[in-house]
C-alpha positions as CSV (number, residue, x, y, z in Angstrom):
1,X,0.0,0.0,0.0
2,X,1.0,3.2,-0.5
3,X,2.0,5.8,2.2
4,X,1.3,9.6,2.9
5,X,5.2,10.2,1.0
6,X,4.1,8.3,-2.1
7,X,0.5,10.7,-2.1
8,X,2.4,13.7,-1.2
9,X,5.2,12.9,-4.3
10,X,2.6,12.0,-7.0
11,X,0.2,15.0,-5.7
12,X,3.3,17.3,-5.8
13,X,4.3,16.1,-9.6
14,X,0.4,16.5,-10.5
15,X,0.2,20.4,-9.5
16,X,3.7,21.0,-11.0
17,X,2.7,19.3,-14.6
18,X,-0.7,21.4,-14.5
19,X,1.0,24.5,-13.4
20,X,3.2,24.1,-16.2
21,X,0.4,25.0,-18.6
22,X,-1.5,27.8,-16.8
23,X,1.9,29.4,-16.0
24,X,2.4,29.6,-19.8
25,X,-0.9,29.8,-20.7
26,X,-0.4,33.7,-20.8
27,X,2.0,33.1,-23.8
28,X,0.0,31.3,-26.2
29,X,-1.2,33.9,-28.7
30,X,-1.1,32.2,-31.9
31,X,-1.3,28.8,-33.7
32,X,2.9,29.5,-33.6
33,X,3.2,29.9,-30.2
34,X,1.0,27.3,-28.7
35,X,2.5,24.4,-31.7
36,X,6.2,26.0,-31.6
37,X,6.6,27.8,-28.7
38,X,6.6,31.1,-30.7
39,X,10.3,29.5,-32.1
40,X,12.0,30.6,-28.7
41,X,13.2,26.9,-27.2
42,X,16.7,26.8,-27.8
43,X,18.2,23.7,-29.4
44,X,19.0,21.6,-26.7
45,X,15.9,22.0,-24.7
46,X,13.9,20.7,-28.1
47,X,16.7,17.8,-28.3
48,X,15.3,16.8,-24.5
49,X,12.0,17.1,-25.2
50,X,12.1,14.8,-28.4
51,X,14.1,12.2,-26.5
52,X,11.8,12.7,-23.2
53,X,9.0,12.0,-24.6
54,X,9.6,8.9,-27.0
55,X,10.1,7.5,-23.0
56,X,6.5,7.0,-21.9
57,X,4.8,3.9,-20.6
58,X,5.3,1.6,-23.8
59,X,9.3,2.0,-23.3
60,X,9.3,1.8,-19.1
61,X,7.0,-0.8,-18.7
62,X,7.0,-2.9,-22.7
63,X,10.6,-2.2,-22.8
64,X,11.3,-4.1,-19.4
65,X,8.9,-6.7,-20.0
66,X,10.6,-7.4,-22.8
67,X,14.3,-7.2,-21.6
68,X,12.9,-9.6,-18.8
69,X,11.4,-11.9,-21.4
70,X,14.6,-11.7,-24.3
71,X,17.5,-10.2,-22.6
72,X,20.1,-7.5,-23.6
73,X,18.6,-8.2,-27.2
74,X,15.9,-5.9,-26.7
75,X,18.0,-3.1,-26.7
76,X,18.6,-3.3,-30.7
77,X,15.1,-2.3,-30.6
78,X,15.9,1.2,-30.3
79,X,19.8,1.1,-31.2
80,X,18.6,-0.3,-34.7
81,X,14.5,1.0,-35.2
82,X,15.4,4.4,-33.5
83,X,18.5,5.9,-33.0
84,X,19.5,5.9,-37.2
85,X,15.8,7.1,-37.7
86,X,16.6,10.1,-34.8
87,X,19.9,10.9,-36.5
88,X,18.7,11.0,-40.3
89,X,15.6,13.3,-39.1
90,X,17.6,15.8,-37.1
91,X,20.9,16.1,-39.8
92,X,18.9,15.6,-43.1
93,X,15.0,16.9,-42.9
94,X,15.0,18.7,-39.9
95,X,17.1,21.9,-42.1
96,X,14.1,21.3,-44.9
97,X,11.3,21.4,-42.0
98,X,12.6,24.5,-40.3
99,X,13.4,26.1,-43.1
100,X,9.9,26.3,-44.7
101,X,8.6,27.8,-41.8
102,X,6.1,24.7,-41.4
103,X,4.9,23.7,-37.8
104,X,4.1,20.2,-39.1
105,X,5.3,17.2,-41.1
106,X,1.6,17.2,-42.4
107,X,2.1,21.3,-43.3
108,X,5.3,20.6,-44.9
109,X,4.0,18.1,-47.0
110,X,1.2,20.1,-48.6
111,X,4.2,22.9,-49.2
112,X,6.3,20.6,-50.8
113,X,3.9,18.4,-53.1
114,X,0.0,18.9,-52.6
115,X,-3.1,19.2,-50.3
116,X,-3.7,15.5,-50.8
117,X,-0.4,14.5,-49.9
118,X,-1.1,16.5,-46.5
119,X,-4.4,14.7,-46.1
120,X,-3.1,11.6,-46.3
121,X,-0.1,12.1,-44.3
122,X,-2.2,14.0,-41.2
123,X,-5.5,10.9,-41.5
124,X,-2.8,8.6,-41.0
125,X,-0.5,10.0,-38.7
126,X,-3.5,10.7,-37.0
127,X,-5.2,7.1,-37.0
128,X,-1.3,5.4,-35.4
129,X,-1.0,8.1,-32.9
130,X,-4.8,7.3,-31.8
131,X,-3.3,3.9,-31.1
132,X,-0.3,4.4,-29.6
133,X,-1.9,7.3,-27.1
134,X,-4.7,4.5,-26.0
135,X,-1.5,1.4,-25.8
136,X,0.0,3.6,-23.4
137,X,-2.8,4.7,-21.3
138,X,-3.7,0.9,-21.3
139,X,-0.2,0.2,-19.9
140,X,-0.3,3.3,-17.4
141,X,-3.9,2.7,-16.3
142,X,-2.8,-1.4,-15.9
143,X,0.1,-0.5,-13.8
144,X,-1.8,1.6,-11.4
145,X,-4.1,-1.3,-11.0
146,X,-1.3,-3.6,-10.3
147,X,0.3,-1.3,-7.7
148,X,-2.7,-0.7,-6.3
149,X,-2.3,2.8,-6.4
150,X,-6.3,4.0,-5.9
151,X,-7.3,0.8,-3.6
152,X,-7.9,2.7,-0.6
153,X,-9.3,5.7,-1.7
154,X,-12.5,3.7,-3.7
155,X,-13.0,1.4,-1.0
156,X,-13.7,4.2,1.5
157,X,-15.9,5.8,-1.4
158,X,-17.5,2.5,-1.7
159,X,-16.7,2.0,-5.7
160,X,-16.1,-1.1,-7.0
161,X,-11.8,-1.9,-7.8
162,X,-13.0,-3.0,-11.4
163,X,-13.7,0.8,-11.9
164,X,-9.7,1.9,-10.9
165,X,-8.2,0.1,-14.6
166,X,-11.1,3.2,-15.5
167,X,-10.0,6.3,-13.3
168,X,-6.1,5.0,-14.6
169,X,-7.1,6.1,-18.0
170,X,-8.9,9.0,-17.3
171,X,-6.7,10.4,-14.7
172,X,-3.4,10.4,-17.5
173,X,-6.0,11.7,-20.6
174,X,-7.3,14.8,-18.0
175,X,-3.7,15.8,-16.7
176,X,-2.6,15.4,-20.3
177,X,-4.9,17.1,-22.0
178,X,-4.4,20.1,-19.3
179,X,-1.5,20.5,-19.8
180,X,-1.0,20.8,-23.8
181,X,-4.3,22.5,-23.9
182,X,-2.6,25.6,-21.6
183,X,0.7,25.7,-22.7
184,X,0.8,24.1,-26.1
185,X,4.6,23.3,-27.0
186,X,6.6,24.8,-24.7
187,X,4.4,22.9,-21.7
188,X,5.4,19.9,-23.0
189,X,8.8,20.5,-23.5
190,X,9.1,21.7,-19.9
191,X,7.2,18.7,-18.9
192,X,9.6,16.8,-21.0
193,X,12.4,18.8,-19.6
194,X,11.0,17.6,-15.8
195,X,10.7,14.2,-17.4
196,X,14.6,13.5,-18.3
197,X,15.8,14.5,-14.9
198,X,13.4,11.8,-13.1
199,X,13.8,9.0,-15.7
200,X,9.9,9.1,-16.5
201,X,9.4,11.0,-20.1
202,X,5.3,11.4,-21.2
203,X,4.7,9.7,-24.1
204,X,1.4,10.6,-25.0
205,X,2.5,13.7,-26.2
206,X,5.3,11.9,-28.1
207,X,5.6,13.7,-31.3
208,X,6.3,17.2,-31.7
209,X,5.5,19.0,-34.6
210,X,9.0,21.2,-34.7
């Protein structure tokens, strides 16, 4: 069970990721500040936030499942699939992205070829991030049920524990969707900022449009 530290910790991280937004809320004037941060974050904060959150609850808990399961060899998951895809992006297309002014792959696209190609692009980028968001919610909302995180709290409120895998997935959606709804970009990449110095990056706001 958890004790009145562990409530105090998480409560203490909750208030800090939500004050995150409405502290920058203030900011957020137009569709480029709230997707780019108004192009302010220097290069190395954007570099943390791209790394910070590709770290959410698919890598912590499917990535150490995995290493349990197959060993060391899971690593090549990410030395092979990731790293050479990071490195290509930031050396070869990031100087093409940020140099067309674009503040999305999807807005790039349409500058560099069509409207359909845009459409296309955005339906399905769309439709995998849709999926990922709700894998990773599935794996946050089943860890909290294993740890038994919200246990004591809906047996004094008399709710059934079947409803807790429910609450898990809510709970991360809400504080999410706070967060990147007040601050737009430059939340999130102080949250992923936060992230990378206590080892737990968000991943449902994984991709950034910079």
């Amino acid at each position: 069970m958890l004790t009145a530290i562990d409530w105090t910790i998480m409560i203490v991280y909750l208030v800090f990721v939500l004050g995150i937004g409405l502290a920058l809320k203030r900011y957020m004037r137009t569709s480029t500040d709230f997707f780019l941060a108004g192009r302010s974050i220097p290069a190395w904060v954007c570099g943390l936030a791209f790394i910070s959150a590709n770290l959410g609850a698919q890598e912590v808990i499917g990535m150490a499942a995995s290493g349990a399961k197959y060993g060391i060899s899971t690593s090549h998951f990410y030395w092979i699939g990731a790293i050479p895809a990071m490195v290509f992006i930031g050396v070869f297309m990031m100087p093409f992205y940020y140099g067309s002014r674009a503040r999305s792959v999807p807005e790039y696209l349409r500058l560099r070829f069509d409207e359909k190609t845009r459409g296309f692009n955005a339906i399905s980028f769309a439709t995998m991030t849709v999926f990922s968001s709700g894998i990773s919610m599935y794996a946050m909302a089943k860890l909290i049920q294993t740890l038994h995180v919200f246990d004591a709290p809906f047996q004094r409120l008399g709710l059934p524990s079947s409803w807790i895998f429910h609450a898990g997935i809510l709970l991360a959606a809400v504080v999410v969707l706070a967060y990147i709804f007040l601050g737009g970009l430059s939340s999130a990449s102080a949250q992923a900022r936060n992230g990378s110095r206590n080892g737990n990056g968000q991943d449902q706001g994984s991709h950034h449009p910079v």
